[in-house]
N, C-alpha and C positions, 0 to 999 in steps of 0.2 A: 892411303887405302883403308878404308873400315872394314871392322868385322863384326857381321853382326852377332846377336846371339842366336842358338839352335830352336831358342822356342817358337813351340809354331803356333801361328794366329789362324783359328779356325773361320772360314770364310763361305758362311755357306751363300753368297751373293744370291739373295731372296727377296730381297727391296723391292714395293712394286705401288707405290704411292706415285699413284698417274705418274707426270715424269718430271716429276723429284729425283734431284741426283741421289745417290745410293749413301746414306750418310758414315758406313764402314770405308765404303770406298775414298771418299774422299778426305775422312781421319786417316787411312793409309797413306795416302798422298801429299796429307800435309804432315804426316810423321818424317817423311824425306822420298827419295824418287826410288828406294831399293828397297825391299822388307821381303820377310818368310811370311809365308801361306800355308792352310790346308785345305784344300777343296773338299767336296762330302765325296768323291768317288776319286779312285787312283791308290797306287803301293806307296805313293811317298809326298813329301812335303816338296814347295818350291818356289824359287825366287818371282817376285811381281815387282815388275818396272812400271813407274806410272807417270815419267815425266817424259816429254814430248822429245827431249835429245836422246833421252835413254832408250823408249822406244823405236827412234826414230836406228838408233845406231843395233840394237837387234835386232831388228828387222834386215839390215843390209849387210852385217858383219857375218863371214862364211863359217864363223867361228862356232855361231849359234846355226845349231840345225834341226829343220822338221823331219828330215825322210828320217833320224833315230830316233824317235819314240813309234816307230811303226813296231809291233808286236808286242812290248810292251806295255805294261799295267798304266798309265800316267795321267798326270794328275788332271782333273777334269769335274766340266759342270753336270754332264748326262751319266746316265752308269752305263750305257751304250758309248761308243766312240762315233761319233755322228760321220768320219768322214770313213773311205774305205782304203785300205793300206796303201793302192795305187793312185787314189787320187793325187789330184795337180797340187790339193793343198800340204800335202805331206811329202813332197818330194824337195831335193836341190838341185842346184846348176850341177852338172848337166843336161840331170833329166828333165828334170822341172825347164827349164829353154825348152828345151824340142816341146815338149807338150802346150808351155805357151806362147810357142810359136803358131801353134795350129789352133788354138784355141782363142788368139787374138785375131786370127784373119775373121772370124767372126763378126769382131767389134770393130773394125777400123772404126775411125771418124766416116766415111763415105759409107761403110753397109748401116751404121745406125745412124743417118741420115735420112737413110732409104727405108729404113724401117718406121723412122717418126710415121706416118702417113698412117701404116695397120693401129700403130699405138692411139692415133687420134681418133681414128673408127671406132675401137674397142673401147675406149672413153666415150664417146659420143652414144654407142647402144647403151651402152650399161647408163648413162645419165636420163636417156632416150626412157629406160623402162622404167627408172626411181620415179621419174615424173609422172608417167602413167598410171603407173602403183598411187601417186598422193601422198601426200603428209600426214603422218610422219612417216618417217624411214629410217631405217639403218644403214647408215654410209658405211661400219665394216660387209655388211653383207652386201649390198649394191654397190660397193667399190672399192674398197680395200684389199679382199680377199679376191675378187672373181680376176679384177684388170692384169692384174701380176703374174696369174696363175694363166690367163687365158692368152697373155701376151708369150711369156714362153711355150707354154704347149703350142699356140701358135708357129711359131718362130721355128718348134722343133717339127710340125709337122703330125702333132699327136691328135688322133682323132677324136671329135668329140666325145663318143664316148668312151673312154677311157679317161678321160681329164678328171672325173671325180676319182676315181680311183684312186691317180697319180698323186693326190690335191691329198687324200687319207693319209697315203705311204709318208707323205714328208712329215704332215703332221704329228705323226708316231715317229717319227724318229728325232723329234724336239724336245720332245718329251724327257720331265725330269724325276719323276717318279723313283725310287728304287724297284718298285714293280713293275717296271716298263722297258726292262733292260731285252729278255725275248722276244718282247713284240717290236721294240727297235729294230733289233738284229735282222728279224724277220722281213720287217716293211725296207730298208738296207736292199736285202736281199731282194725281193720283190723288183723295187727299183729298180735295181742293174741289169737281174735280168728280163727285164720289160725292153730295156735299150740295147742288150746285145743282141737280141732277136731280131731287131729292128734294121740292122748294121748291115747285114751283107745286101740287104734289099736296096738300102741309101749308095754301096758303093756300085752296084749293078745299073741301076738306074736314079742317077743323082736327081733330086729335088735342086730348088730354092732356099731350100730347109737349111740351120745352123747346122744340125747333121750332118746332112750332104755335103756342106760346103766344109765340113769337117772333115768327114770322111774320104775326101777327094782331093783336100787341100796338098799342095804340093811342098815339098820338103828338103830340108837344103843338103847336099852334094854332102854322100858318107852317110847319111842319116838312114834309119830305116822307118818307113813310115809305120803310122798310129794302128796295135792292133785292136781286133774288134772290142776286148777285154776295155785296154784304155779308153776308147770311143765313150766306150761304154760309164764305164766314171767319170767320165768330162761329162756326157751328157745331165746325170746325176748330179752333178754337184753345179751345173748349172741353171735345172729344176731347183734343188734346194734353196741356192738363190733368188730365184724369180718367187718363194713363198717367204722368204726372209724379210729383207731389207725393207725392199720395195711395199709391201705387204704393211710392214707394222709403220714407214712412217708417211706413209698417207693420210693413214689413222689419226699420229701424233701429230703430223702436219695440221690436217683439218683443225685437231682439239685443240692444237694451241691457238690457230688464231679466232675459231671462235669464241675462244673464251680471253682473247685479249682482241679487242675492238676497235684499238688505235691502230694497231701494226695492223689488222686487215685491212683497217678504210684507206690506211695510206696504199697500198700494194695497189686497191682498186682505183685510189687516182692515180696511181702512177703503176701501167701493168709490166710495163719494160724494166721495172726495177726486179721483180720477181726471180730470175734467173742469180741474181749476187746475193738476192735476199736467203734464197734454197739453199747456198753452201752456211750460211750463217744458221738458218735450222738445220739443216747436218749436222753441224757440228756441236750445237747448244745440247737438241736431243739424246737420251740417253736412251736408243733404240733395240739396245739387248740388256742382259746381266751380265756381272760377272764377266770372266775372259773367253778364249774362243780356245784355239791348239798352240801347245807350248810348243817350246825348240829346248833341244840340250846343247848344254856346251861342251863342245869335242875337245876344248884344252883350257887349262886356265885362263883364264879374260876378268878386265878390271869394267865395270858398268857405272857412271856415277860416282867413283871414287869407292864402288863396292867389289871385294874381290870375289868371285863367281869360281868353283871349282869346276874341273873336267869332270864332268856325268852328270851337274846339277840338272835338277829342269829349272827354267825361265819363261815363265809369263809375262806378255806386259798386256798395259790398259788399256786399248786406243779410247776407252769413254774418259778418263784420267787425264790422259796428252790433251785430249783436246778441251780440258780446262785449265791446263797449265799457264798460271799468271806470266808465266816469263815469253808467252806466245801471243796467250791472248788476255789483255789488260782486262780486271772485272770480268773472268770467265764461267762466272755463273749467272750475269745480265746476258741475256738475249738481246741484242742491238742488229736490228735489221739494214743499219746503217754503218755496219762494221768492215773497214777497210779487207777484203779477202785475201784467206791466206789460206794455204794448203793446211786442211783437216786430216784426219783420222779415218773416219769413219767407211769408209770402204778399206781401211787398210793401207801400209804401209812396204814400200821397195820389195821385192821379189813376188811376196805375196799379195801385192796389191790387185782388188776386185776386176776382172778382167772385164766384166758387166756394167762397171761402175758405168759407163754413159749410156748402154742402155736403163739405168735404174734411173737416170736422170731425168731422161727422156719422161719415162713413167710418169716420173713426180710432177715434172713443169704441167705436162699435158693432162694429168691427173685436178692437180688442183687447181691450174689457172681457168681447165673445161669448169670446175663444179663451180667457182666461188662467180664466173660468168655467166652459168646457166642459171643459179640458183642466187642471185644477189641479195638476196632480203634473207637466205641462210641462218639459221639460229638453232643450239641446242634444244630439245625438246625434253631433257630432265636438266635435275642442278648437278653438275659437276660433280657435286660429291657421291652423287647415287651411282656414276657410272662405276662398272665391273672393270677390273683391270687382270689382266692375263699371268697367271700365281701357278702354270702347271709347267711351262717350258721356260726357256733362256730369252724369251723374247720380252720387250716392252710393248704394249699395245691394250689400245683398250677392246675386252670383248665385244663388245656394243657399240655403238655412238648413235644415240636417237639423236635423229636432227628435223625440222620443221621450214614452213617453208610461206 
C-alpha cells in the first residue's frame, strides 16, 4: 500500500487548446493512477484517481459516497455547486434506486426509439434553415446549441417561449468565474422552480412528456412515490444535460472531422460504420475540464495500491480512464477502426448518464443529417483562428464557421 505525500498539486484544470488533451492531466496520470489535488474552489484538498480500474472500482464501491459531500464546502471546478442537494447526482443506493428507477423509465431502449423520429425532425429544420441562411454559417449556432436544447425542452414539454430563458439559466450555472458564484446560485434556483410549478399540472393531466411519464411513473411495492421537490431536480438535471454533453460534442465531432479528411471520406463511403465510429470519438474527445462531483470515503479503503482515509474526498478522471494505455492501446491516436470497448464518458456504475442513449441518438442523427446534407462541407477560417470556450467546464468551440 502507498503513501503518498500531503502536498498538494494545485489543479486549476483551464486547458482549452481545441482538443488537445490537458497536458497537467495527463503528467498526473502518467505520475501513477492515485495523487493529491487542489481545485480553485472547496475547504480542502483531494484524491484524483485517473486509471480506468481505479475509476472504474469508485464509481461502484458503496464505500465511496456522493450523497456526503451534500452541505458541505468540497472540493470543485465552479465556486457554485452546479448540482442541487437532492439531485440523483448526489444521492446513494437507496435513494439514488428509487429515483433512478423512475428516471430510467424515461430512457428505456423502446421510449428513445420512439423518440429518434422528433430528433430527426429537429435536425432536419435546423439543417433546413442553415441552408437557406447560405454560406457561410455557424454550425454552433445552427446546430450545436439549438438541437440539444430544443430536443429536451421538447421532450419535457417546455413551451417555446420559455426555452431561451431555460437555455440562459444553465448557461450561468457552468459558469466558472469566481464572480459568478450568485448568479449561479440564482439561475439554480430559477431552474427548479420553473419545474416545480410545472409538476402538479403533469400529474393532473399527464402529457407525452418525460415529465409526465415521470411524474406518473409507477413505483415498486413499499416505496413512496417522487415528490414534486424531486420531480423537480430530475427535471433540471436533466435540462443541464441536454446543454452539456450533447451540446459541445457535436461541436467537437464536426471539428474533428473536418479537419481530419481521411476519417470523414471514409465514414462517407462507408455510413454504417459511423455508429462504432461515435463511441471511438466519445471516448478520444476531451469534452469537459477537469472533474465533475466527488464522493467521500465513509471508511478506510485501498484504490490502486493507494490507501484512501475515511473523510477523504476522491475524484476520479473519466477524460484519464479513457486514455489509459492498459485499456486502450495508443490512447491518444484516434483510430476510428478501434475494436469497441466500454468508455467513460457518460460516466461510470451507479452514476452512469441515464441520457446517455438519448445523447447518442442526438449525435448519430446530428452528424450523419449534416455531413449528408452538406457533402462538400468545409471550414470557413483556419483552425487556429477559431475561439475555444475559456469561461466554463466545457470543451467546445465558441464558433465553427463552416462553408459549403
Amino acid at each position: 500500500m502507498t503513501f503518498h505525500d500531503t502536498a498538494d498539486r494545485s489543479c486549476p484544470f483551464d486547458f482549452a487548446d481545441a482538443l488537445e488533451f490537458d497536458p497537467s492531466l495527463a503528467a498526473l496520470a502518467q505520475n501513477g493512477p492515485v495523487c493529491r489535488i487542489r481545485l480553485p474552489y472547496g475547504e480542502a484538498e483531494a484524491w484524483l484517481v485517473t486509471s480506468f480500474a481505479g475509476v472504474r472500482q469508485v464509481t461502484c464501491d458503496p464505500k465511496f459516497s456522493r450523497a456526503a459531500i451534500v452541505g458541505r464546502n468540497y472540493p470543485r471546478m465552479t465556486p457554485e455547486p452546479i448540482v442541487s442537494p437532492e439531485s440523483i447526482n448526489v444521492t446513494d443506493p437507496p435513494h439514488a434506486t428509487r429515483l433512478r428507477h423512475v428516471a430510467a423509465q424515461a430512457f428505456t431502449r423502446e421510449r428513445v426509439a420512439a423518440m429518434r423520429p422528433a430528433v430527426d425532425r429537429v435536425v432536419a429544420r435546423l439543417l433546413t434553415a442553415m441552408a437557406e441562411a447560405g454560406p457561410p454559417a455557424d454550425l454552433v449556432e445552427h446546430l450545436s446549441v439549438p438541437l440539444p436544447h430544443q430536443t429536451i425542452c421538447e421532450l419535457l414539454a417546455v413551451p417555446e417561449s420559455d426555452r431561451d430563458h431555460l437555455r440562459d439559466c444553465t448557461m450561468r450555472l457552468l459558469a466558472t468565474s469566481p464572480d459568478a458564484r450568485q448568479d449561479a446560485a440564482d439561475a439554480k434556483a430559477l431552474l427548479r422552480s420553473y419545474f416545480a410549478e410545472r409538476i402538479p399540472d403533469r400529474r393532473r393531466t399527464p402529457g407525452e412528456d418525460l415529465l409526465s411519464t415521470m411524474a406518473t411513473a409507477p413505483v415498486p411495492e413499499g416505496e413512496a412515490p417522487l415528490s414534486d421537490d424531486e420531480l423537480a431536480v430530475l427535471a433540471v438535471t436533466l435540462i443541464l444535460s441536454g446543454n452539456d454533453t450533447a451540446t459541445c460534442q457535436i461541436s467537437n465531432i464536426a471539428y474533428l472531422l473536418l479537419t481530419r479528411p481521411e476519417d470523414r471520406a471514409a465514414l462517407a463511403r462507408e455510413p454504417d460504420r459511423f455508429p462504432g465510429a461515435l463511441e471511438e470519438l466519445l471516448r478520444f474527445i476531451p469534452f469537459r475540464k477537469g472533474v465533475g462531483i466527488p464522493r467521500i470515503a465513509l471508511e478506510d479503503a485501498e484504490v490502486e495500491g493507494t490507501a484512501i482515509r475515511a473523510g477523504d474526498y476522491v475524484h476520479v478522471s473519466y477524460l484519464a480512464a479513457n486514455r489509459d494505455p492498459a485499456v486502450f492501446p495508443d490512447p491518444h491516436v484516434l483510430d476510428l477502426e478501434r475494436p469497441t470497448h466500454p468508455h467513460m464518458t457518460f460516466g461510470w456504475g451507479g452514476h452512469h448518464c441515464l441520457a446517455a442513449p438519448l445523447a447518442r441518438a442526438e449525435l448519430e442523427s446530428a452528424v450523419t443529417g449534416l455531413l449528408t446534407r452538406f457533402p462538400h462541407l468545409r471550414l470557413d477560417v483556419d483552425p487556429e483562428e477559431i475561439q475555444w470556450d475559456t469561461g466554463t467546464i466545457r470543451r467546445f468551440p465558441l464558433h465553427l464557421p463552416v462553408t459549403w
